[in-house]
C-alpha positions as CSV (number, residue, x, y, z in Angstrom):
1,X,-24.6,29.3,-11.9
2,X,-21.3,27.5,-11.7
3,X,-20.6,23.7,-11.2
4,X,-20.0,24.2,-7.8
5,X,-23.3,26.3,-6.6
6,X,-25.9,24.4,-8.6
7,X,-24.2,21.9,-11.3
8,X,-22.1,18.9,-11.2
9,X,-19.3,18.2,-14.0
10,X,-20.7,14.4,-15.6
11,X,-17.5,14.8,-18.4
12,X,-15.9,17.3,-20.5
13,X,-15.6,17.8,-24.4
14,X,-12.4,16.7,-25.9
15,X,-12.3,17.4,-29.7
16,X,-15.4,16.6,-32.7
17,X,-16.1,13.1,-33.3
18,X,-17.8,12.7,-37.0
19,X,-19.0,14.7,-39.6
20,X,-22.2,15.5,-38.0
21,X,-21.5,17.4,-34.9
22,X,-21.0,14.6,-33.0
23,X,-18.5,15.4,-30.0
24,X,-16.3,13.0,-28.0
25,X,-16.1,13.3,-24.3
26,X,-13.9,12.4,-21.3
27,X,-16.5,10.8,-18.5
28,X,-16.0,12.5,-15.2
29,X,-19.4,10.4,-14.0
30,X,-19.7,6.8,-12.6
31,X,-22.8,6.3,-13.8
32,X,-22.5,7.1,-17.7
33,X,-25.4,4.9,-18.4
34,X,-27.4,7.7,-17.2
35,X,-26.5,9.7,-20.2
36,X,-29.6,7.6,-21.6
37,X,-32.1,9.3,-19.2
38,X,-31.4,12.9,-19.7
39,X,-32.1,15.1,-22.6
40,X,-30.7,18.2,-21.3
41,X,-27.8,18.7,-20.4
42,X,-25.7,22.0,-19.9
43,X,-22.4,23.3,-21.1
44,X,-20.2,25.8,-19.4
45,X,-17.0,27.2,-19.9
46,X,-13.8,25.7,-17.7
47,X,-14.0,29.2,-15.6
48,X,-17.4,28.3,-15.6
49,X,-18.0,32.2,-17.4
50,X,-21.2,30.8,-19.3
51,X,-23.6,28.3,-19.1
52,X,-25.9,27.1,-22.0
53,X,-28.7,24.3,-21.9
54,X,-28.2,22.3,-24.9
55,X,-30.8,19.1,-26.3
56,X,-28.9,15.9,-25.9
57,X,-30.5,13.4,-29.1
58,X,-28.3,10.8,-28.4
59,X,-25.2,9.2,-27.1
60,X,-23.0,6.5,-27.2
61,X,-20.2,4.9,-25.0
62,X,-16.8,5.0,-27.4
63,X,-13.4,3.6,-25.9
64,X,-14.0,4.6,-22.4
65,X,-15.1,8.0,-23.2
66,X,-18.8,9.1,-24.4
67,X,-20.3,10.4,-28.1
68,X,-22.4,13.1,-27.6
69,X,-24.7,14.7,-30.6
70,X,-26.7,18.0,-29.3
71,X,-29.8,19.0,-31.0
72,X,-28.6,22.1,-33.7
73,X,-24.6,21.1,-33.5
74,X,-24.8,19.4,-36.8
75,X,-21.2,19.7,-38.3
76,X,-17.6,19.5,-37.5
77,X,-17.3,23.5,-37.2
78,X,-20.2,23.7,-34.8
79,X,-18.8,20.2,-33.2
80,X,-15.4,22.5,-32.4
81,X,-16.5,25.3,-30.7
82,X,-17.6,22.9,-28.3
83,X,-14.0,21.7,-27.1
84,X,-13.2,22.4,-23.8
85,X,-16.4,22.2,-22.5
86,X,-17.3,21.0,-19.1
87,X,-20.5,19.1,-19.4
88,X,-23.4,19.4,-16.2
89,X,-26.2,18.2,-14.7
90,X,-28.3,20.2,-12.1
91,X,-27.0,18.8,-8.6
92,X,-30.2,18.0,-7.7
93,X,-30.6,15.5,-10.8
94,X,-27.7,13.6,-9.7
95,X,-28.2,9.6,-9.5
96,X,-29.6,8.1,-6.0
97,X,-26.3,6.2,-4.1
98,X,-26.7,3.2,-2.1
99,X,-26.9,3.7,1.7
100,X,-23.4,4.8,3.0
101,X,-21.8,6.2,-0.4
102,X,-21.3,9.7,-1.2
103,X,-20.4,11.5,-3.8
104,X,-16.6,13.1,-4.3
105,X,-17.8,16.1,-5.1
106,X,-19.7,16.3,-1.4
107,X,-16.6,15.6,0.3
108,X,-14.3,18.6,-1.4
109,X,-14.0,21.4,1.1
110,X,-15.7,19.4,3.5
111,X,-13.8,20.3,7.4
112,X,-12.9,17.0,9.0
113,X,-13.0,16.6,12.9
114,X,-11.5,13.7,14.6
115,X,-14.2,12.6,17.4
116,X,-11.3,10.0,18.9
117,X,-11.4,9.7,23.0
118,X,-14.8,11.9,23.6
119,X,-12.2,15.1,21.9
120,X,-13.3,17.2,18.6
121,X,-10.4,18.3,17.1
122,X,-10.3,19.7,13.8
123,X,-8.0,18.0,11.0
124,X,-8.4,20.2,8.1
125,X,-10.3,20.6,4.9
126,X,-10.8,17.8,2.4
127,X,-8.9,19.1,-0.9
128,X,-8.6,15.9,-3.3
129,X,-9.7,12.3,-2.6
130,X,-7.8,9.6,-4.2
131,X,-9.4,6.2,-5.5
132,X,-7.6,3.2,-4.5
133,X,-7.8,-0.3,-5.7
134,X,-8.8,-2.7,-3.6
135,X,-8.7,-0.3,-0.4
136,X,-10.3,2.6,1.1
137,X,-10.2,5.7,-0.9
138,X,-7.4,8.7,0.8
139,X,-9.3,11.8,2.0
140,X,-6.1,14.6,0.9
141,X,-6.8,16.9,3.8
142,X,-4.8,19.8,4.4
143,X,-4.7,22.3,8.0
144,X,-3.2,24.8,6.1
145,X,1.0,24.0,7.1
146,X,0.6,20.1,6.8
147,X,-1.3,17.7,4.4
148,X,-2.7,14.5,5.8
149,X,-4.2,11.2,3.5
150,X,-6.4,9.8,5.6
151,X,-8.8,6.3,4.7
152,X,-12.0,7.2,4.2
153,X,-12.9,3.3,5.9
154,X,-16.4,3.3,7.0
155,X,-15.1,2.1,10.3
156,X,-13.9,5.3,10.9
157,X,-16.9,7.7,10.2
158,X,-18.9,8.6,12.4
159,X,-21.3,11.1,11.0
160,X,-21.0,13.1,7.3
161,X,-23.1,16.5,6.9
162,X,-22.6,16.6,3.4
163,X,-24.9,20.2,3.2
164,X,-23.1,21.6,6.7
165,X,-19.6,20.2,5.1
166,X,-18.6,18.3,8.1
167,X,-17.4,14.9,8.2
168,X,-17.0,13.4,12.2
169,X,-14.4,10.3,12.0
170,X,-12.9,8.2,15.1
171,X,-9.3,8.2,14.0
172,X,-7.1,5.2,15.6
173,X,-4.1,7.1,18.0
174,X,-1.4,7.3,15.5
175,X,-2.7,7.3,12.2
176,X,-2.1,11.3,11.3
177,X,1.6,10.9,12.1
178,X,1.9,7.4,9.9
179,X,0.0,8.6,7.2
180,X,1.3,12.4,7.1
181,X,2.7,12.5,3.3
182,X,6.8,13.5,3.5
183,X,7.7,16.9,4.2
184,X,10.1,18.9,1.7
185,X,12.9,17.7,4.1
186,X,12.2,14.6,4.4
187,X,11.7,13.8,0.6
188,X,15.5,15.1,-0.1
189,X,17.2,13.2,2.2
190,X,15.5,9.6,1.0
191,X,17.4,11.2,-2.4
């Protein structure tokens, strides 16, 4: 099954970490204290080729990354053939979210509508979202000729289907053309 059908990446394997089979990871989860709860995990190729369950026996948080050790990975040699590796959770096993959060993940591919003055018109599809600090994360949504960022403000959803892929929002008049990144053109000539 790949990440996208039934998994969810929670980080990825960078390189060994110890003489035991110990690995460190790069966390790809906001909830890494959940790394506590779980005792199997599974492993899958970046092309997502194979999947293998593997025993987690314990973990710790190194630096900002995670320590992994895996129940019969018990030296550096077996440690490396384990860079690379995207590490997954069923998607069903993902953590709970407080009433109007959603996961990333949900909102890739998702089609967005805007519901402004009683019209549904189509935006495009949701390709990247970017975290911001302070503010409202930018939905990347692209129609296929232009790319829009676009707040994802909870003033301006209106209804998310995260299993239909759908996200309704109630876009202010103006705020596609303000917040349309610069074309080609337009990026030489502020050169």
């Amino acid at each position: 099954m790949s990440p996208e059908q039934g998994f969810i990446v929670v980080a990825r394997i960078l390189r060994p970490q110890g003489r035991r089979g110990e690995v460190l990871a790069e966390l790809l989860t906001d909830f890494p204290e959940k790394f506590s709860e779980r005792k199997q995990l599974w492993l899958a190729s970046e092309n997502g080729a194979t999947t293998r369950e593997y025993v987690l026996e314990d973990h710790w948080l190194h630096k900002g990354h995670v320590v992994l050790k895996f129940s019969s990975i018990d030296s550096i040699n077996d440690a490396e053939t384990l860079t690379g590796m995207l590490v997954q959770i069923p998607r069903a096993a993902r953590s709970e979210l407080e009433a109007g959060a959603v996961y990333i993940s949900d909102l890739i591919g998702t089609a967005v509508i805007d519901v402004a003055s009683g019209q549904r018109r189509t935006i495009g599809m949701i390709e990247n979202v970017q975290q911001g600090i302070g503010a409202a994360p930018l939905l990347l949504v692209r129609d296929g000729k232009k790319e829009f960022e676009i707040p994802f403000a909870e003033q301006y959803v209106t209804r998310f289907d995260a299993a239909g892929k759908l996200l309704e929002m109630n876009l202010p008049e103006g705020l596609l053309e303000v917040n349309a990144p610069l074309s080609q053109k337009e990026k030489k000539e502020q050169s």
